[in-house]
N, CA, C and O of each residue as an XYZ file, in Angstrom:
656
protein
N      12.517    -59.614     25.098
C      11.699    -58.625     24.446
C      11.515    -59.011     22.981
O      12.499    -59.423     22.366
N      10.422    -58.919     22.420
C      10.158    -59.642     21.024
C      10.079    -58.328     20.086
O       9.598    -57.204     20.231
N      10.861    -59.079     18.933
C      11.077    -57.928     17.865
C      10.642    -58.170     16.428
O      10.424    -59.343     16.125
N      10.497    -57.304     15.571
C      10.111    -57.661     14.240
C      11.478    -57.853     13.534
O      12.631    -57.605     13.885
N      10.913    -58.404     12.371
C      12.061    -58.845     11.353
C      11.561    -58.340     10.151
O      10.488    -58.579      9.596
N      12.892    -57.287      9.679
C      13.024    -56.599      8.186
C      13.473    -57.589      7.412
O      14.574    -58.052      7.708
N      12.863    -58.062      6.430
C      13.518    -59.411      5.571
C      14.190    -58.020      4.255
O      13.293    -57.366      3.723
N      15.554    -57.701      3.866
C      16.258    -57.296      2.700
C      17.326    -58.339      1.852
O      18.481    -58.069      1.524
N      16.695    -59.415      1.639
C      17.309    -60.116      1.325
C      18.386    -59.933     -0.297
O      19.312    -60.559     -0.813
N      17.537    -58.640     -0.630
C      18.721    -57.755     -1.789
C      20.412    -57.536     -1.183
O      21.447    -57.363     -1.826
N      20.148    -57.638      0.515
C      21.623    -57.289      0.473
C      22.065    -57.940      0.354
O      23.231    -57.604      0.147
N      21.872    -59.410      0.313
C      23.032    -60.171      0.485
C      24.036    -60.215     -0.698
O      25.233    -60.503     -0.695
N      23.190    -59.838     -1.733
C      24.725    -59.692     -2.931
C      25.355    -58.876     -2.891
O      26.363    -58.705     -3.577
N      24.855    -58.069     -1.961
C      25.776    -56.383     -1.923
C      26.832    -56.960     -0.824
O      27.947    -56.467     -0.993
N      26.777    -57.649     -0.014
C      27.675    -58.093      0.996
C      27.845    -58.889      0.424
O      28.134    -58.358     -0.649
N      27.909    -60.108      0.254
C      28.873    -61.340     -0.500
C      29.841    -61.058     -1.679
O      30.669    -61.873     -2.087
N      29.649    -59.826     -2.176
C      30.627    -59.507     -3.531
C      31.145    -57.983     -3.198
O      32.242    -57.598     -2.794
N      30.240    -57.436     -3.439
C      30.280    -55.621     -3.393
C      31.597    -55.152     -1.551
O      32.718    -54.695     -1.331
N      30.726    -55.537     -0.980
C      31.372    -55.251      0.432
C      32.654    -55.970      0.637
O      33.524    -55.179      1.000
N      33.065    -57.159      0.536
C      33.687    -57.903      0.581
C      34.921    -58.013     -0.548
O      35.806    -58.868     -0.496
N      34.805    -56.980     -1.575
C      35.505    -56.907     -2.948
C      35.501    -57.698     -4.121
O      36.259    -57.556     -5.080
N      34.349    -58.779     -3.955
C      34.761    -59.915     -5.007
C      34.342    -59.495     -6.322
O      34.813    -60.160     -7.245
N      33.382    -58.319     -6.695
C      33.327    -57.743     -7.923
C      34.450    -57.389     -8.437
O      35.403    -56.987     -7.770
N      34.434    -57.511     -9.697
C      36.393    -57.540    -10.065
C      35.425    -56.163    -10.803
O      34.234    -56.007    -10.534
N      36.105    -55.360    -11.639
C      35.915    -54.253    -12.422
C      34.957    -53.141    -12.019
O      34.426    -53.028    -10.914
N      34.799    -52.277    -13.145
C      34.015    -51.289    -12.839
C      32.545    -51.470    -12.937
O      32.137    -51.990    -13.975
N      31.459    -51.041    -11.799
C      30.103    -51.643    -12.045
C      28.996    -50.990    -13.318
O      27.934    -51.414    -13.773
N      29.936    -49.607    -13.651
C      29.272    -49.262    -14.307
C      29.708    -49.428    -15.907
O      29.017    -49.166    -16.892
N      31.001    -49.919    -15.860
C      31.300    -49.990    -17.102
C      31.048    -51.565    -17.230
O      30.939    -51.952    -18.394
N      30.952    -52.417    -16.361
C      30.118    -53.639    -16.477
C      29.077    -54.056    -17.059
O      29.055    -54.871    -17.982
N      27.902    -53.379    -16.418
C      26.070    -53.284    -16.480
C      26.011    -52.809    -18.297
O      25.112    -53.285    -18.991
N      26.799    -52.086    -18.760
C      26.630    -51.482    -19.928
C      26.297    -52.411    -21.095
O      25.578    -52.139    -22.056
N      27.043    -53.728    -20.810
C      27.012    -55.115    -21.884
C      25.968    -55.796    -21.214
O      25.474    -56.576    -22.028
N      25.325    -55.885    -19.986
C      23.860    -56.164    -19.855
C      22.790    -56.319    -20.548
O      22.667    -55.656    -21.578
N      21.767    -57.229    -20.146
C      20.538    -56.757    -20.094
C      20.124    -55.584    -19.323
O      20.467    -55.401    -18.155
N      19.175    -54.574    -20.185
C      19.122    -53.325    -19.485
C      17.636    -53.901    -18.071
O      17.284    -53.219    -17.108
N      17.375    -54.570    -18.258
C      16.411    -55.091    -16.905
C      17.057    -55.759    -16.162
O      16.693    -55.819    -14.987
N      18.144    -56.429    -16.567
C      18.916    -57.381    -15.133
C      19.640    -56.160    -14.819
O      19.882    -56.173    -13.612
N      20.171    -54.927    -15.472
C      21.503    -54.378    -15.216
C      21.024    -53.207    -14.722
O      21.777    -52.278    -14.432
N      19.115    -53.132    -14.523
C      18.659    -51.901    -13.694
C      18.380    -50.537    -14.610
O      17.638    -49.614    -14.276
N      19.006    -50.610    -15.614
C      19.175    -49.526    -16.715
C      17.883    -48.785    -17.237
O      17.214    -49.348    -18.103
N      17.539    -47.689    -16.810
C      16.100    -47.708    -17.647
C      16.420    -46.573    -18.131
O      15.846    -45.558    -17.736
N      17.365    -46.532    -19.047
C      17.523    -45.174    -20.029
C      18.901    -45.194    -20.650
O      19.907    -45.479    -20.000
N      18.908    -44.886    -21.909
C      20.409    -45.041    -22.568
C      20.390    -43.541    -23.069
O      19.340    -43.188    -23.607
N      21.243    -42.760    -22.983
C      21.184    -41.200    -23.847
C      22.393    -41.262    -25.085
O      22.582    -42.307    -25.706
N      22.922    -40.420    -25.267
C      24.027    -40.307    -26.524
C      25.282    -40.788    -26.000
O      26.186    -41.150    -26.754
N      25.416    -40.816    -24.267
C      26.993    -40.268    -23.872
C      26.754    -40.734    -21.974
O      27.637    -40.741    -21.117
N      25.655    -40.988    -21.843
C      25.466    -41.230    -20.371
C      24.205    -42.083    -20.310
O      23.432    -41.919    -21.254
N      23.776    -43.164    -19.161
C      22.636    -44.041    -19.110
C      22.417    -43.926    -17.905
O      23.381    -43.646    -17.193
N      21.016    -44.114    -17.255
C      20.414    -44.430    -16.062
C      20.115    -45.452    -15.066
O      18.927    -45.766    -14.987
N      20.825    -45.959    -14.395
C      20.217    -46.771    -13.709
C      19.479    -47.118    -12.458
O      19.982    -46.321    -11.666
N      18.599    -47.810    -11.787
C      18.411    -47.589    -10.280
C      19.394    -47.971     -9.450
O      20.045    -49.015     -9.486
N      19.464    -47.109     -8.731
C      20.233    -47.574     -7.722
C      19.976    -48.960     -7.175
O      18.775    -49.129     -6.962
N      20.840    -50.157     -6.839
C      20.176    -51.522     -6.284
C      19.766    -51.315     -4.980
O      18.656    -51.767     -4.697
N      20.641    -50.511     -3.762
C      20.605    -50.010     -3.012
C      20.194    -48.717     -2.543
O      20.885    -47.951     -1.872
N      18.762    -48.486     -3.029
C      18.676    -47.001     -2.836
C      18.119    -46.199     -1.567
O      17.335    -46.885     -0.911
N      18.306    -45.094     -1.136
C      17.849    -44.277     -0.426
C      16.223    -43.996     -0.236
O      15.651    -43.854      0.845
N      15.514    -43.944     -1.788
C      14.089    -43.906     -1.809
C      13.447    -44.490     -2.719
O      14.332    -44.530     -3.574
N      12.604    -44.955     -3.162
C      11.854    -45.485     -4.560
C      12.297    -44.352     -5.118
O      12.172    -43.252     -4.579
N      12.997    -44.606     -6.554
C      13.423    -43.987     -7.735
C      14.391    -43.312     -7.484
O      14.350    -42.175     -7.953
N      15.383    -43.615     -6.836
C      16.579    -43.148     -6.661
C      17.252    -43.866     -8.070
O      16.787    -44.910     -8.527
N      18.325    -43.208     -8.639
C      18.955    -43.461     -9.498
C      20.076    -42.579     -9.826
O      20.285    -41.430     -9.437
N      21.031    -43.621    -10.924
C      22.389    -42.486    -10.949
C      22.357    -42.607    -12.447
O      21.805    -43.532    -13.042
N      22.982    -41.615    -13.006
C      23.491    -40.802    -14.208
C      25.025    -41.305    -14.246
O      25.752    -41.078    -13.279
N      25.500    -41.990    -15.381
C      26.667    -42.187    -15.525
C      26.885    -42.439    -16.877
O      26.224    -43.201    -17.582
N      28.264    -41.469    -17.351
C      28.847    -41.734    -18.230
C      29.025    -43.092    -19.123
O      29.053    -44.084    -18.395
N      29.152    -43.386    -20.503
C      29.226    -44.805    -20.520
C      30.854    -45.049    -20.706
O      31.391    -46.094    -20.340
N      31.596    -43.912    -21.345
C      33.192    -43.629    -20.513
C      33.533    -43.683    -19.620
O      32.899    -42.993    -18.823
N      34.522    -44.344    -19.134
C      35.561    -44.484    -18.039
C      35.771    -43.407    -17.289
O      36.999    -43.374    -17.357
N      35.438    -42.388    -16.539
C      36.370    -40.885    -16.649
C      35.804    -41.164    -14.743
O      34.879    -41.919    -14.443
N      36.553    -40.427    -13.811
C      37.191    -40.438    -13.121
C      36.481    -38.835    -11.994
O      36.355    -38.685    -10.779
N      36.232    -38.091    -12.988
C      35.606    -36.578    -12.106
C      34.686    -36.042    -13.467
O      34.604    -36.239    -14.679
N      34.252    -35.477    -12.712
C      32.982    -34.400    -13.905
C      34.313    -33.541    -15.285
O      34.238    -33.565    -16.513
N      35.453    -32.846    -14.321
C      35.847    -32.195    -15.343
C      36.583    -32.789    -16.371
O      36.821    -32.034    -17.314
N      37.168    -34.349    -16.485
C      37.631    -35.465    -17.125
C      36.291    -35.333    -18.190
O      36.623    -35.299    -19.375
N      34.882    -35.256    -17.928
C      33.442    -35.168    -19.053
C      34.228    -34.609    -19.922
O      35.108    -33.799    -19.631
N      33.933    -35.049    -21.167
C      33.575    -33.638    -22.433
C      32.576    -32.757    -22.413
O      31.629    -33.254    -21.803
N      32.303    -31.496    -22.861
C      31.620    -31.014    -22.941
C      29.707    -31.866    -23.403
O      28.553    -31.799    -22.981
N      30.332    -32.432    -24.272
C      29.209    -33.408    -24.965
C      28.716    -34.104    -24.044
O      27.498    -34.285    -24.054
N      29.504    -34.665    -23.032
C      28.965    -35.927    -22.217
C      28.263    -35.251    -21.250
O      27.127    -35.682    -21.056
N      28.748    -33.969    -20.345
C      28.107    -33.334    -19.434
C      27.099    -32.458    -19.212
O      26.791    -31.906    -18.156
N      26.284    -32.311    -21.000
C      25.422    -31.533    -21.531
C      24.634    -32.792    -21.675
O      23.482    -32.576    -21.300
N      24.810    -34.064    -22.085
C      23.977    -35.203    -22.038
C      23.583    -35.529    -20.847
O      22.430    -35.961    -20.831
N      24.097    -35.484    -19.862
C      23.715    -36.157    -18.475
C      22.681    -34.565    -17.840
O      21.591    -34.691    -17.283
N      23.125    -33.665    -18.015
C      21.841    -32.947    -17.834
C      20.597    -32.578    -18.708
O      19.703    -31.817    -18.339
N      20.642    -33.050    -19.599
C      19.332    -33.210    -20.690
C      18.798    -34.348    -20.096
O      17.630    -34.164    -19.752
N      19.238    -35.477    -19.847
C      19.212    -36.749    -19.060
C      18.727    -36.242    -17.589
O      17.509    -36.345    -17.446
N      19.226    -35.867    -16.791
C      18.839    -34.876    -15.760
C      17.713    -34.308    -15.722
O      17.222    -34.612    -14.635
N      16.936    -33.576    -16.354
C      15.574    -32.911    -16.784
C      14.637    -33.907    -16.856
O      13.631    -33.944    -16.148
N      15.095    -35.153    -18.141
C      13.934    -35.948    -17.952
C      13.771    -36.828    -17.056
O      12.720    -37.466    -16.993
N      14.812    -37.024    -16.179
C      14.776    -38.101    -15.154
C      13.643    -37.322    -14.081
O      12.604    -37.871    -13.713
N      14.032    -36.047    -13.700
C      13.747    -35.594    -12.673
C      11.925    -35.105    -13.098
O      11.177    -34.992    -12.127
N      11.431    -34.891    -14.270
C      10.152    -34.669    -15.406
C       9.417    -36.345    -15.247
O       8.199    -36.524    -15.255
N      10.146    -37.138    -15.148
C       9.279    -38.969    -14.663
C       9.422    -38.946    -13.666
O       8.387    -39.572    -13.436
N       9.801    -38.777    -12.742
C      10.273    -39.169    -11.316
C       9.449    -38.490    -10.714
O       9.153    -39.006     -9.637
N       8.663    -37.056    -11.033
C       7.651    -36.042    -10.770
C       6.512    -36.786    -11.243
O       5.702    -37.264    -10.448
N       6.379    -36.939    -12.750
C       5.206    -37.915    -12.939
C       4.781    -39.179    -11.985
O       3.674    -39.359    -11.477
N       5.306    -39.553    -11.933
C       5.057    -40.900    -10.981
C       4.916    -41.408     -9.723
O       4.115    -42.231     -9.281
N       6.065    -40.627     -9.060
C       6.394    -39.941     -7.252
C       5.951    -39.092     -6.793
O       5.675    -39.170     -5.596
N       5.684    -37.925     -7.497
C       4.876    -36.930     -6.975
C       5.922    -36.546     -5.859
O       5.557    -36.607     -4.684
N       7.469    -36.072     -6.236
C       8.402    -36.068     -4.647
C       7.926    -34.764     -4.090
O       6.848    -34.295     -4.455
N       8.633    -34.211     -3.286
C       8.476    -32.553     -2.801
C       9.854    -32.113     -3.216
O      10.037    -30.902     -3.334
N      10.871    -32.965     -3.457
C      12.281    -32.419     -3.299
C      12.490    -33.599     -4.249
O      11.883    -34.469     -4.874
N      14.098    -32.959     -3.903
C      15.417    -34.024     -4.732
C      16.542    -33.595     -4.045
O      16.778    -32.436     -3.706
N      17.321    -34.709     -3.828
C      18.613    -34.764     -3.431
C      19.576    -34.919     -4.745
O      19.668    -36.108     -5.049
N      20.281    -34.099     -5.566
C      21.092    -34.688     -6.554
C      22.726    -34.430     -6.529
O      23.221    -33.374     -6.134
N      23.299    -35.283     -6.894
C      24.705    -34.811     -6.478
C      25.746    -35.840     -7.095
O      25.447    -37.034     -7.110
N      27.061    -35.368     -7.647
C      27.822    -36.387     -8.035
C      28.765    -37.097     -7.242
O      29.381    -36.559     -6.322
N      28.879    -38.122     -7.523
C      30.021    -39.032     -6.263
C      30.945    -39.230     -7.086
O      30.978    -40.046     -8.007
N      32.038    -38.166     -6.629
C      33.382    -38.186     -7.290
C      34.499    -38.640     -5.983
O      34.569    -38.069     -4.895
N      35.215    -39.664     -6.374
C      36.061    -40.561     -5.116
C      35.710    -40.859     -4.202
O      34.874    -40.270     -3.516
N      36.495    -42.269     -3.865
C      36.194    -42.823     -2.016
C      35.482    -41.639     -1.608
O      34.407    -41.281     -2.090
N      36.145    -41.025     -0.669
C      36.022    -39.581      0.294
C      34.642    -39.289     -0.010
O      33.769    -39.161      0.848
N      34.492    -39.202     -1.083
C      33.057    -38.322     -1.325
C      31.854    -39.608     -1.071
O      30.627    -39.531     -0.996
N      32.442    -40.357     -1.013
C      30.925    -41.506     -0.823
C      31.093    -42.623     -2.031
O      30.623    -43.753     -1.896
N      31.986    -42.109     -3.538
C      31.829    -43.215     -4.209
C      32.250    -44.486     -4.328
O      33.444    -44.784     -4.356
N      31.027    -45.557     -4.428
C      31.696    -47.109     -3.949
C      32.130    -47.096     -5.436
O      32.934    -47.922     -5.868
N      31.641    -46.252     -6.109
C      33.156    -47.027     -7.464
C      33.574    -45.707     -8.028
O      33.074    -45.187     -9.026
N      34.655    -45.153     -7.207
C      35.600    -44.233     -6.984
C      35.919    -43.831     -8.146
O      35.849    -42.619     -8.345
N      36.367    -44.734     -9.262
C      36.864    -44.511    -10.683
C      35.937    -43.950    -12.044
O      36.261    -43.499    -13.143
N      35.075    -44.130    -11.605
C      33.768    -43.739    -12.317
C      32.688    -42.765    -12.149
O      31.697    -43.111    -11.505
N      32.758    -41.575    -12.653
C      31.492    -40.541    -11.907
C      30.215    -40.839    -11.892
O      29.705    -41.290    -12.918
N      29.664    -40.701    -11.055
C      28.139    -40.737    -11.228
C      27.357    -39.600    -10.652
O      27.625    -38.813     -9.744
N      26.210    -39.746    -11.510
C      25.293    -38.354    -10.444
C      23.731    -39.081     -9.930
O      22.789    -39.506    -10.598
N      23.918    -39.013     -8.707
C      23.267    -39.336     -8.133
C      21.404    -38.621     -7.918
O      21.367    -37.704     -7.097
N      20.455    -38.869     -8.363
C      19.549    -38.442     -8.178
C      18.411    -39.335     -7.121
O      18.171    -40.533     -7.274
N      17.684    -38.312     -5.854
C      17.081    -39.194     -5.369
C      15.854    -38.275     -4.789
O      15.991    -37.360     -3.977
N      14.411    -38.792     -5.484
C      13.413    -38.383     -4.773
C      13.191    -38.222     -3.365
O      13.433    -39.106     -2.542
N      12.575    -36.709     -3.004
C      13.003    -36.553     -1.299
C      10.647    -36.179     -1.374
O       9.931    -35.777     -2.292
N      10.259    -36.691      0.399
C       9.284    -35.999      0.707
C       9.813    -35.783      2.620
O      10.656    -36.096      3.461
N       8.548    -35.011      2.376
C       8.678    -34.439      3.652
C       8.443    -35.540      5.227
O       7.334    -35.936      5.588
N       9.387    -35.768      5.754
C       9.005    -37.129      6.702
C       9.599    -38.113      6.021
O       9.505    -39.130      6.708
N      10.461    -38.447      4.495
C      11.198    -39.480      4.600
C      11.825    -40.423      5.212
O      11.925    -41.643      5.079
N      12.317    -39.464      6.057
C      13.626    -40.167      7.321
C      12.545    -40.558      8.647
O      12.274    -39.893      9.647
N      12.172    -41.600      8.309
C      10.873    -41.433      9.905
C      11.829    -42.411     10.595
O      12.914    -42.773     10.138
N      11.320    -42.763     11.676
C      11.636    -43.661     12.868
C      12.405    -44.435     12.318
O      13.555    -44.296     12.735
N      12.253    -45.420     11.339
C      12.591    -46.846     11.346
C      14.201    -46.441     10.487
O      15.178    -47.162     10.286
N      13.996    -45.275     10.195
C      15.925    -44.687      9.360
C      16.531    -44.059     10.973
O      17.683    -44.093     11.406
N      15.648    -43.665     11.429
C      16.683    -42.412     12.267
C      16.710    -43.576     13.629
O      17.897    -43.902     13.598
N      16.287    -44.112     14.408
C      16.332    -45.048     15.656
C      16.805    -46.496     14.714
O      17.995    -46.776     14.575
N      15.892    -47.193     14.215
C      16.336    -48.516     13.762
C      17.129    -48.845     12.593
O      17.192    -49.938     12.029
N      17.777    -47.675     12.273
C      18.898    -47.646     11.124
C      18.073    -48.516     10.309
O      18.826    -49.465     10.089
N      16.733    -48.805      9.606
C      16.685    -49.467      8.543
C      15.801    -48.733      7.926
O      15.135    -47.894      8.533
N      15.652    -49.007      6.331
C      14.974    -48.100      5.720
C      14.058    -48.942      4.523
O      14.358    -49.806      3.698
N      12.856    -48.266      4.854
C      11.519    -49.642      4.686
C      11.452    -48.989      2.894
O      11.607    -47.779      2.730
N      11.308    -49.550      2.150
C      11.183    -48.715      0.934
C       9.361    -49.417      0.387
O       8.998    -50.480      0.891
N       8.772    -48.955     -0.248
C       7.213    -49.168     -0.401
C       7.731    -50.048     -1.856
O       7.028    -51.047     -2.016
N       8.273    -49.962     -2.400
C       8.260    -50.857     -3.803
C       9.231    -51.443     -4.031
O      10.155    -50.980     -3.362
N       9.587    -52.411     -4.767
C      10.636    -53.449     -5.446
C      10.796    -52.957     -6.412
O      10.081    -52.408     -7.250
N      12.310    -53.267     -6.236
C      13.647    -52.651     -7.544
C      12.626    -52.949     -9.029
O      12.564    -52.056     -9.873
N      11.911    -54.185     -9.219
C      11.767    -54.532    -10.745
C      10.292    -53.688    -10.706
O       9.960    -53.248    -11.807
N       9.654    -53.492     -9.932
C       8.595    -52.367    -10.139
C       8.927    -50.941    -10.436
O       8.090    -50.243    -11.008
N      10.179    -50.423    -10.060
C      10.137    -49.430    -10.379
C      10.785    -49.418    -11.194
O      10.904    -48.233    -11.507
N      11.647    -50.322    -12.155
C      12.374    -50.208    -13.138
C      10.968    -50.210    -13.779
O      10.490    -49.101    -14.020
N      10.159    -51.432    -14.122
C       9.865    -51.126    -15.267
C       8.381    -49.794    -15.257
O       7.653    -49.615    -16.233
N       8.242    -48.982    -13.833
C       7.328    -47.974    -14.345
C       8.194    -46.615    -14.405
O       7.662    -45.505    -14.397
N       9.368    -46.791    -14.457
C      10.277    -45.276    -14.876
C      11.001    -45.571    -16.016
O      11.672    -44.666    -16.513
N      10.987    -47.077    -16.715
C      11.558    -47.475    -18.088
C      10.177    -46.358    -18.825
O      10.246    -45.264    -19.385
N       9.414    -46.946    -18.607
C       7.693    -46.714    -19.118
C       7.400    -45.343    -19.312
O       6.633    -45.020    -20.219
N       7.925    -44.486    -18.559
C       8.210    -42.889    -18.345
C       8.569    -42.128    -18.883
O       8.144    -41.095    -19.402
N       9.485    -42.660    -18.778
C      10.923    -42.502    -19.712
C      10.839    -42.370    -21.706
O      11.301    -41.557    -22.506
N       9.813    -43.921    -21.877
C       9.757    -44.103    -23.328
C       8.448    -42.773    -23.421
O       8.288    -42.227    -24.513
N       8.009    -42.555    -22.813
C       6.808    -41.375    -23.348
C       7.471    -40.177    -23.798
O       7.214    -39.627    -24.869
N       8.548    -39.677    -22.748
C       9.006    -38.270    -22.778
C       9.963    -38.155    -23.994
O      10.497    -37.078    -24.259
């Protein structure tokens, strides 16, 4: 029986390092000494920065993270967790401009358990939702077709971003 072929050739660094453990440290306290285009970053605030997800759920999925070390939301300072939702507003104010979503999925990944692949570090997860997202090729062929490339949407939600 003849089949098509999904070429994601993004995963393979996620499996050769990420899956496999060979990333030594934290990814987010890593990316921070980056280039903010190699390191995905399209937003720096006072106390928290943005990046896309490499692996995301939908075009313009992205997470909110501290540029501190801290471990759960209530470890935040007050300062830091009032930044990531000012940060929050405008993410979700471009992400409307541009996506036009119907929804949002947002949520923080605090430890393993909860989903976070880097357990030590909070993040908040934001991810444009429409109606029919999850079609066939997520729910039967476990794969998930995304319409744009990581460096396209970095640089039209960097672009977004500098207006607001």
């Amino acid at each position: 029986m003849p089949f098509d072929v999904l070429w994601t050739p993004w995963r393979m660094e996620y499996i050769k390092n990420v899956v496999k453990g060979k990333e030594e440290g934290c990814l987010f306290c890593r990316v921070q000494k980056m280039d903010d285009e190699e390191a995905l970053i399209v937003y720096r605030g006072d106390h928290n920065f943005v990046m896309l997800n490499a692996f995301p759920y939908n075009s313009g999925h992205v997470m909110i993270a501290p540029y501190r070390h801290v471990g759960s939301v209530e470890e935040m300072s007050d300062e830091e967790l009032m930044d990531a939702m000012r940060i929050l507003k405008k993410v979700m104010k471009a992400l409307r401009n541009i996506y036009k979503p119907e929804g949002f999925n947002i949520g923080w990944n605090i430890g393993r358990a909860a989903g976070a692949g880097i357990p030590g570090h909070v993040h908040l997860h934001v991810v444009p939702r429409w109606a029919g997202d999850a079609n066939f090729m997520l729910t039967i062929g476990h794969t998930k077709v995304l319409p744009e490339a990581l460096n396209e949407t970095w640089k039209r939600l960097r672009e977004e971003l500098e207006k607001l």
